[in-house]
N, C-alpha and C positions, 0 to 999 in steps of 0.2 A: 245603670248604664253609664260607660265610663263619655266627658265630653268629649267631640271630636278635636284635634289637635289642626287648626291652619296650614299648618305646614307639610302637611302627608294629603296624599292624594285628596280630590274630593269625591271622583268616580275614578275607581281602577277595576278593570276586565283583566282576571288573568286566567289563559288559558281554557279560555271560554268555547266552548260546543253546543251548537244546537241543532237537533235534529225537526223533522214531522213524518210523521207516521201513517202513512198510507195504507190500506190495504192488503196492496203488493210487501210493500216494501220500508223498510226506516231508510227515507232520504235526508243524509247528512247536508244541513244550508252553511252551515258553521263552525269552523276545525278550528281550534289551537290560537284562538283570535285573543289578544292581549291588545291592553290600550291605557293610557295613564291619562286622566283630565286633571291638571293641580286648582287652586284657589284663583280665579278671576283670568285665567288660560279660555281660549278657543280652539279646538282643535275638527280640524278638517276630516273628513268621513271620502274619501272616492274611489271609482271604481263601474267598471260597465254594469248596467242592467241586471240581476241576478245574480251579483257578486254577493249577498249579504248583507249591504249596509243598513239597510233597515231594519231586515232582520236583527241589528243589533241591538238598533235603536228602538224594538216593540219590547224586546228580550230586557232591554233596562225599564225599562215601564212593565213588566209582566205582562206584558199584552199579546200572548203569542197565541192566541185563540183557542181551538179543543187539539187540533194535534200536533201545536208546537212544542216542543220541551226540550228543557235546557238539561244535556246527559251528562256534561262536565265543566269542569273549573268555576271561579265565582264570581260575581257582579257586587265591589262594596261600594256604599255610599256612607260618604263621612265614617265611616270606618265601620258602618254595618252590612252584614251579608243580605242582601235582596232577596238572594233564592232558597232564603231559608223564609222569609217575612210570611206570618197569616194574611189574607185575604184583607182582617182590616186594618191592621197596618199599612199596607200600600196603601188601602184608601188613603190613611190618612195624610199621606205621604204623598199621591199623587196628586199635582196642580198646584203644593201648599210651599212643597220643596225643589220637584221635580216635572217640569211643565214640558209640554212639546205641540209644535205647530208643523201639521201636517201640510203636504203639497196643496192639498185643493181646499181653499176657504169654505169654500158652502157645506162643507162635509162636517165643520168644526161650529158650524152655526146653525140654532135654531129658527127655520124660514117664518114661523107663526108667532115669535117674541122679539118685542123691539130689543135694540143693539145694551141699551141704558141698562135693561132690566139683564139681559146677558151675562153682562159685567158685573156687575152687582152682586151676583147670586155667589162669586168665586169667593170673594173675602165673607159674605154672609152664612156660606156653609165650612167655609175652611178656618177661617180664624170669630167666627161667631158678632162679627162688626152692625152694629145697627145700619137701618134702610137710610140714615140722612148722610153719615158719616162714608157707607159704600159708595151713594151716588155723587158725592163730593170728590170722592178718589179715584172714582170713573171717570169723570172728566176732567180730572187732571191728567189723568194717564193718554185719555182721545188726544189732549192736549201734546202731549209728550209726545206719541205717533205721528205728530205734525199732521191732525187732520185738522182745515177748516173749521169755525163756526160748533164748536163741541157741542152745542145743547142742542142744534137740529142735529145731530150725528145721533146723541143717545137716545131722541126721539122715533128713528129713522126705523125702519126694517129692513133686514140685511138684501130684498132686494133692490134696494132704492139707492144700496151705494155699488160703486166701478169694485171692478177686479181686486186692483192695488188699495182700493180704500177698504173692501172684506180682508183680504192680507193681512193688515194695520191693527183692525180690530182684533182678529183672532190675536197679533202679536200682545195688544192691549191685554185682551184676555189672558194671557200666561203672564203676565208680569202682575196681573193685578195681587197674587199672594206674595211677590218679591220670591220668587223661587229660587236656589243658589243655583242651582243646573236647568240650560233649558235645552231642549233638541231638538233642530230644526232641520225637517227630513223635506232637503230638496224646496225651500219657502217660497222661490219667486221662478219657476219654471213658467208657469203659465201666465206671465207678466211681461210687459214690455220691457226694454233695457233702462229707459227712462223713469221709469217706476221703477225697476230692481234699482239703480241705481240709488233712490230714494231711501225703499227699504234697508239697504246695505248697511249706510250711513247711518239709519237707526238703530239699527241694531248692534252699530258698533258703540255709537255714544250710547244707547242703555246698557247696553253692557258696561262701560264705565260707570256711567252714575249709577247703578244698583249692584257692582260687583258682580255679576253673573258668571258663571261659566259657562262654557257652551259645546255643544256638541252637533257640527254643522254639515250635516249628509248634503253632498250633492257630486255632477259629474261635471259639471262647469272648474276645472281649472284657476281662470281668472278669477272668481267669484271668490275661491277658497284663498288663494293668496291676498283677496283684501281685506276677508273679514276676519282669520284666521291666524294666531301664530304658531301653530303644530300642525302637521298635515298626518295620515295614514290610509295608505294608497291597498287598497283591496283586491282580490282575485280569485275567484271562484271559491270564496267564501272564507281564503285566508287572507290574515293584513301578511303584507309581500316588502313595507318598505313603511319605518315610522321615521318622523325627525320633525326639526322647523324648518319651516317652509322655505328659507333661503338655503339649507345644505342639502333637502333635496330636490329642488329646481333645479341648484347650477350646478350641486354634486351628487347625480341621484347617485343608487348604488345597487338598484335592481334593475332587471331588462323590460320586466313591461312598463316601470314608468317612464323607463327612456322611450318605449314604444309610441306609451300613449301620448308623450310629446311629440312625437315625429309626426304624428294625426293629427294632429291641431293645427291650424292655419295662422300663425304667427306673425306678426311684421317680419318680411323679405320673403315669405314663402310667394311661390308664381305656380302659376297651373304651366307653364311651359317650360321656364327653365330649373324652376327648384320645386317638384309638384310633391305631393306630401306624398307620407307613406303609408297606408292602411298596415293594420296589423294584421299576417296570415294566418290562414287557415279560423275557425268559428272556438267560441266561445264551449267548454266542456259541459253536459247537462251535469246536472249531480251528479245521476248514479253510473256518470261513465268518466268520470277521475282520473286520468294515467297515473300511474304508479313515479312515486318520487314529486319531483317537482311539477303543480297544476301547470303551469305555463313550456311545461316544457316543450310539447307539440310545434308551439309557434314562437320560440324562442331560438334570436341567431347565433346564441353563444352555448345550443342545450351541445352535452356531450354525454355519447352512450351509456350505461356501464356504471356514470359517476352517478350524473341529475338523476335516473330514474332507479336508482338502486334500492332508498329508502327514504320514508319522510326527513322533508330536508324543518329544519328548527328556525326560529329568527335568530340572526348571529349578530354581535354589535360592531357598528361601521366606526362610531366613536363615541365613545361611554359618557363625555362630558357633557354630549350634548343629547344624548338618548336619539342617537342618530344609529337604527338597527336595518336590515336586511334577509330575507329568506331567501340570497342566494349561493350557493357553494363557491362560487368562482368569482366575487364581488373585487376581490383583490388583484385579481389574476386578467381582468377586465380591462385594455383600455378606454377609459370614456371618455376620454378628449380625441378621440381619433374621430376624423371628420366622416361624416354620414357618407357611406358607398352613393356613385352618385347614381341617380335615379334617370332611365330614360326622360331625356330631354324632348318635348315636342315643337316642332314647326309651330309657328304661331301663326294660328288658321286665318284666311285668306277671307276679309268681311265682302261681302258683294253686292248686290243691288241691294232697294229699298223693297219690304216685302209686303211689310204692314204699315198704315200710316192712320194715326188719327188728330182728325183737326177737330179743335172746339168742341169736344164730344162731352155732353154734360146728362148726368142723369140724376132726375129729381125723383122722390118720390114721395106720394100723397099719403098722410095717415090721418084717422080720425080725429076730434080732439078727448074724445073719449072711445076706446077703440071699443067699450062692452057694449054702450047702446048706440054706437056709430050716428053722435048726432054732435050737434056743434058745429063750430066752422073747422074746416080741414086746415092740416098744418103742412110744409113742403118737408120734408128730408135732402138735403142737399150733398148726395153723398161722393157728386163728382165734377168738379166747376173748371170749364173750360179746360177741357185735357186735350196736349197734342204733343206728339211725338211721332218717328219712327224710327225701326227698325232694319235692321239689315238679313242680307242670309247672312249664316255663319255665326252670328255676333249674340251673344249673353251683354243683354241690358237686362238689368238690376233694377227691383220696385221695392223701395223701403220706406220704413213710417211707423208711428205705432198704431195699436187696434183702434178700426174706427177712420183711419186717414183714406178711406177710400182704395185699399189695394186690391182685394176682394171682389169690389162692387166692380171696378174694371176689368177684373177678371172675367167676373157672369157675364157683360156687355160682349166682351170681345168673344167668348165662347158659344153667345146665343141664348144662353140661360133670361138672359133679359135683355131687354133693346134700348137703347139709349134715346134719351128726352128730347137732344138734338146734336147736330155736328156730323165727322163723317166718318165712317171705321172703313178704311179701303186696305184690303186684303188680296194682293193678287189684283190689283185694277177693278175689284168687285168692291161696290159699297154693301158691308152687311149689316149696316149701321142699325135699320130697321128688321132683320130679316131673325127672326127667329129660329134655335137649330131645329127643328122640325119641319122649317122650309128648307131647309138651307139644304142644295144638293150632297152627294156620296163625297164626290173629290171635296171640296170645301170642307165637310166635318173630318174626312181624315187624312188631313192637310192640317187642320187645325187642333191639337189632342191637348190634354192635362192630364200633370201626375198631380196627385192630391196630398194636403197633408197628414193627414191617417192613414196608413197602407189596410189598417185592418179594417175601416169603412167602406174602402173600395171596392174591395174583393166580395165575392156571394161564398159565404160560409161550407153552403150544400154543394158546391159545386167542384171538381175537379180543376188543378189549376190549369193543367193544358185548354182544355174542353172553353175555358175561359179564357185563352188568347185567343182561340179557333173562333170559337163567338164572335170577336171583334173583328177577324178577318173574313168573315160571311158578310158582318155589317158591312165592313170596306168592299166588298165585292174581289177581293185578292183572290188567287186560286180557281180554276176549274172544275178541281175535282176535291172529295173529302182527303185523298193521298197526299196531294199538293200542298193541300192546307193544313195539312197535318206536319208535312217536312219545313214548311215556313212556320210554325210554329216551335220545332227543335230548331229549326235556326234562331228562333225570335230569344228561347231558350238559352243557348250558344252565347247570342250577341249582348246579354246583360248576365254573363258569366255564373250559369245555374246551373246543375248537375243536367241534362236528359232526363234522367227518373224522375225529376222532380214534379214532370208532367205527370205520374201518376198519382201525387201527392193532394190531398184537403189541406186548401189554406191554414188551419189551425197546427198542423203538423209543421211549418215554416215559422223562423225569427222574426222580428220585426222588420230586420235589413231586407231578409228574403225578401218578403210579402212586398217589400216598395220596389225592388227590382221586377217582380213579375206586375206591378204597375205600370214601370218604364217600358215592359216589353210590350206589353198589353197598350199603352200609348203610342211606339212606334208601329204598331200591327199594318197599317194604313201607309207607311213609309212619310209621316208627319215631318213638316217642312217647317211648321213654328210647334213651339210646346210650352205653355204656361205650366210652370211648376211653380207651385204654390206652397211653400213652405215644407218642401218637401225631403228635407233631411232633419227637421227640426224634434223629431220623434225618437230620432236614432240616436242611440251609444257616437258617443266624437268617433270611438272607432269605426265605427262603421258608416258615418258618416266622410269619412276621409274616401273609402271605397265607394259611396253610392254616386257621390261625386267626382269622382274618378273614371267612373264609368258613364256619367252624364255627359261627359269630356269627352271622354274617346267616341261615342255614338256621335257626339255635333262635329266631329271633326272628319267623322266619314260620311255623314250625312252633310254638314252642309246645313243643317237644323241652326234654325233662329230660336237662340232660349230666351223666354222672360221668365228671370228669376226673381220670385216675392219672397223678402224676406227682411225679418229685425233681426238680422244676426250677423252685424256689418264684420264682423273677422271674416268669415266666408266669403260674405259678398266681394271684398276687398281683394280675393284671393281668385274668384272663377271669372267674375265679372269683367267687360270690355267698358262698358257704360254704365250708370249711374243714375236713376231720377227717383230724388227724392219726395214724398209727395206728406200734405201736413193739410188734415181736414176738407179733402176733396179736390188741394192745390196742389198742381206741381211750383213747391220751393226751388229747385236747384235739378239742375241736369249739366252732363259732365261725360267725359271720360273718366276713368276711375282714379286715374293719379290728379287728375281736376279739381274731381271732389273729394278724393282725400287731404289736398294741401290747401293752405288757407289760399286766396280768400274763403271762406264757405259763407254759408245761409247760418242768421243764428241758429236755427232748429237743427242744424246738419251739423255742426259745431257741438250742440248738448248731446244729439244723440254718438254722436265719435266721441263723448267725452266720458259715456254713459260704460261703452264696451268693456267689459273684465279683461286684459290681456295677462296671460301666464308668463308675462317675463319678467323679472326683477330689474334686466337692466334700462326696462323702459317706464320714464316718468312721463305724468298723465295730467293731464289738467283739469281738474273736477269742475264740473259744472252741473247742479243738481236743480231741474228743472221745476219752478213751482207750479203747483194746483195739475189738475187736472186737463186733457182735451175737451173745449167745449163741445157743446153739443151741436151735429149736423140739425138737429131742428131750431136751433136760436143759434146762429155762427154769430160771431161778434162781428163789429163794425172794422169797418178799413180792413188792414192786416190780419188775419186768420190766426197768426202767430202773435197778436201783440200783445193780451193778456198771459201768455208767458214769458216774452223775451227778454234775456237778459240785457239787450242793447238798447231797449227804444229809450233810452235818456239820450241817447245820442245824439237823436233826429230832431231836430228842431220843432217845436211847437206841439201842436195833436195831429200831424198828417198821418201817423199809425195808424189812430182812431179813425181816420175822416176815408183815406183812400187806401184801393186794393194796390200794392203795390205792383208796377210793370214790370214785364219781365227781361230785364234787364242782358244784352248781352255780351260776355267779356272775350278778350283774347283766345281764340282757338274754339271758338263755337261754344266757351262754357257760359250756363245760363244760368241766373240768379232772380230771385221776385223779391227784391228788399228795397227798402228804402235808403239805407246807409249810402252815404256819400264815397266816393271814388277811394280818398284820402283816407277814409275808415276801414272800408275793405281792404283796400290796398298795406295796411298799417295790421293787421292782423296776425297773430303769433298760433305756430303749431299747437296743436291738442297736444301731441305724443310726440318728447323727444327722448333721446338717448342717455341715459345719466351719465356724468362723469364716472372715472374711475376712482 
């Protein structure tokens, strides 16, 4: 076997196909897909839901189960064919060479084996290292993942550690054979921004110090521009646009990348005067492909005759920089011509005050052994003096990471649970105590949630109309079954769904769908406030640009007061009237939105703005990468909530961090702050995000 040469790829895809094989049918997932990874290169993987890209990435691992299979072109590593390799070959090759970290940690870990012995096992099966010398380089490596206190880590069982800190491990884990290629499909979705954050930065400095290369599936945008210097942007199972990252940001040179930037919520994007663009019309299944160009259907530059004549090839934009394109007309394109403008909206009219909660705090009791429920009971403090209100009309914003209590205000105000004390006045009505099973018809459907899993919400067996009509019986709406039947194709109608779609099983519908027929199914009752809880955060960016789009136009004819929860401050930034950020059951900061996006801010309000990926080259960022974890609502720390992470407490004189809860402080224009920092500090504060020079 000849050695591999440095300087030639170290995975190249060319021309790669993969099908599965049904039954029915062979559904092609993967056409004509080419891709170059070189020596100590990152390259970016994106593309909506079902576009491929993991597919790609099981297909480089052989991993494609009993009816995946690879029909055409080849997969080499260091200059060997993959899909020709035995069985034990890959083995030997997989985890030693070629590692990869799946989305969901606990799937990649054994629940019944400590984290120590985990680890250990990789270099003891793969390169044959003794038990003192693996557990020596386990905790080096816990070490290197910036976990805490390495020897309670490898002692630990993987349920004993957070989200972000199984994450860490599993990353531990692939690194432990020093692998040259790693693949990481999608790593910190289910993570906060402030842990992603974390992760990010790790994985770029191992990637330097162990030379890695990488191969970095995800649909986050910002995410790829910072860990990544090659992008390749996918579409119904072909790559549609390859380059680095900076000539196709600011020069793409296909239509759906331009697209899928127009859907992202950007600095300068407004939901009234510059609102984003969804991309029309739905995503192609497989086995229904228009002929010629995939994207043609929902493309503004498709032309008859040409795009759908024959398959179109990748064509190159510019050879020097392996800057290519799969589109016919990439030349013939202006792309610097300004975005056709988009209806502009009235900026809606906020009105009275509708919900108000004062001092509303909710504890909760847990055992100190919860198997034989004896010991002395401990509190859970998941929501400390909460007040606010709202208006009609107005989208206030609830952000934080998991655990801050956004949730648990949720259940309180919805009736799921009653609050420990204070007062929830809804409509001049306290429901602070009132359970929704007390709580009258008008009051519950007055008050609705969209959720964030559309596919939990929905009943599986059920027809989807028959499932709005349900909610309008609850609500007492309609007279007769006729009535209730035409307010539900209205209901249809109003969050932009086919009619027939009433005759449809939820399983027959996209993810997008299934959250709209949530929204309908929420406004059924003619809902006056609506806790939306994370409720784009499931979706393709495309179609999250639509779902919210739609949230818009429904508050704007209704009149609907939205509380928007969510860690995904571009968005926020972008639908949002108001602001309250909330950190371990405290409201930190409250604001209007240009408030709390410009400084002064809250240090926590500050890391997590400093946390957010943004997709634009010509915006410079200010890193601030937060240590250690959220404590815990059952042991809150002393004083400040915030002060075992903050960056600033050297600032404040003495230990008043430690000792006291900070007041809630309030500045010019009604914005509110819970910090300690002196006037002269806050006031002396410098932007997260400015504009780079030219």
């Amino acid at each position: 076997m000849t050695a591999w040469d440095p300087s030639q790829p170290i995975l190249e895809i060319k021309n790669l196909s993969i099908s599965f094989f049904t039954r029915l049918r062979e559904i092609p997932a993967v056409m004509d897909f080419s891709c170059t990874v070189m020596q100590g290169e990152a390259m970016g993987l994106v593309g909506e839901s079902g576009c491929g890209k993991s597919t790609v990435a099981l297909a480089v691992m052989r991993d494609l189960g009993v009816n995946g299979r690879i029909v055409g072109g080849s997969i080499t590593f260091k200059g060997r064919d993959l899909t020709n390799m035995s069985q034990e070959e890959l083995r030997k090759l997989r985890g030693s060479e070629i590692a990869m970290i799946y989305q969901e940690p606990m799937a990649s870990l054994n629940p019944a084996m400590k984290i120590g012995r985990q680890l250990m096992e990789v270099p003891m099966i793969h390169q044959k290292m003794g038990q003192t010398e693996a557990r020596a380089l386990a905790r080096q490596l816990v070490a290197d993942v910036r976990l805490p206190d390495p020897d309670r880590i490898l002692d630990a069982y993987p349920h004993q550690l957070s989200g972000g800190q199984q994450q860490r491990i599993v990353i531990a884990m692939a690194l432990m054979a020093k692998p040259a290629l790693l693949i990481l499909d999608e790593p910190t979705t289910a993570l906060d921004v402030t842990v992603e954050a974390g992760i990010v930065d790790l994985v770029k400095d191992l990637g330097k110090k162990y030379g890695t290369s990488m191969l970095f599936i995800s649909h986050n945008l910002g995410l790829i521009m910072e860990t990544c210097n090659r992008i390749t942007v996918m579409y119904s199972g072909e790559a549609v646009e390859t380059g680095e990252i900076k000539d196709v940001f600011d020069k793409m040179r296909h239509p759906y990348t331009q697209a899928l930037f127009r859907s992202i919520p950007l600095p300068g994007a407004n939901k009234n005067m510059r609102p984003l663009r969804a991309i029309p019309g739905n995503f192609p299944l497989p086995h229904e492909r228009p002929k010629g160009c995939n994207f043609g259907p929902r493309c503004d530059y498709f032309e008859g005759g040409r795009c759908d004549a024959a398959d179109i090839a990748m064509l190159p934009v510019d050879d020097a920089k392996r800057h290519d394109s799969r589109c016919l007309r990439f030349s013939e394109i202006d792309w610097d011509a300004p975005v056709a403008a988009s209806k502009t909206q009235e900026k809606s009219k906020i009105g009275e005050v509708v919900l108000r909660m004062e001092d509303v705090r909710k504890y909760y009791e847990v055992a100190a052994s919860s198997l034989f429920s004896g010991g002395d009971t401990k509190v859970v403090k998941a929501n400390e003096t909460l007040s606010f209100d709202a208006h009609e009309g107005e989208t206030l914003a609830i952000v934080g990471e998991s655990g801050c209590g956004k949730s648990t205000f949720a259940k309180v105000l919805m009736g799921l649970e009653t609050a420990t004390s204070g007062k929830v006045m809804l409509f001049d009505e306290n429901v602070q105590s009132t359970p929704i099973q007390q709580r009258n018809t008008d009051t519950v459907s007055s008050l609705q949630m969209v959720f964030q899993n559309p596919f939990d919400t929905l009943n599986p067996s059920m027809l989807v109309g028959r499932q709005i009509i349900r909610a309008l019986e609850i609500f007492g709406v309609g007279k007769s079954d006729g009535e209730r039947r035409q307010r539900m194709l209205e209901l249809l109608d109003m969050v932009k769904l086919p009619r027939e779609f009433a005759e449809r099983m939820p399983r027959q519908l996209s993810g997008g769908q299934k959250q709209r027929v949530g929204i309908a199914r929420a406004f059924a009752g003619n809902a006056k406030v609506v806790v939306a809880d994370e409720p784009i955060s499931a979706l393709d960016v495309s179609v999250q640009a639509a779902v919210t789009e739609l949230l818009m136009d429904i508050q704007r004819k209704n009149h609907t007061t939205l509380l928007f929860i969510s860690h995904d401050l571009s968005i926020v930034r972008y639908l949002s009237d108001r602001v309250m950020v909330m950190y371990l059951g405290h409201v930190v900061e409250l604001g209007t939105t240009d408030q709390v996006f410009a400084p002064p801010y809250h240090p926590y309000t500050e890391a997590l703005l400093s946390a957010v990926p943004i997709a634009d080259t010509k915006i410079v960022k200010k890193r601030i990468v937060l240590e250690g974890d959220i404590p815990s609502a059952m042991n809150p720390p002393s004083g400040c909530p915030f002060q075992t992470r903050c960056p600033w407490k050297s600032k404040v004189p003495g230990d008043l961090c430690d000792r006291e809860v900070p007041p809630m402080r309030k500045l010019e224009g009604g914005h509110q702050i819970k910090c300690h920092l002196s006037d002269a500090e806050l006031a002396g504060m410098e932007p997260v995000f400015k504009v780079a020079a030219e």
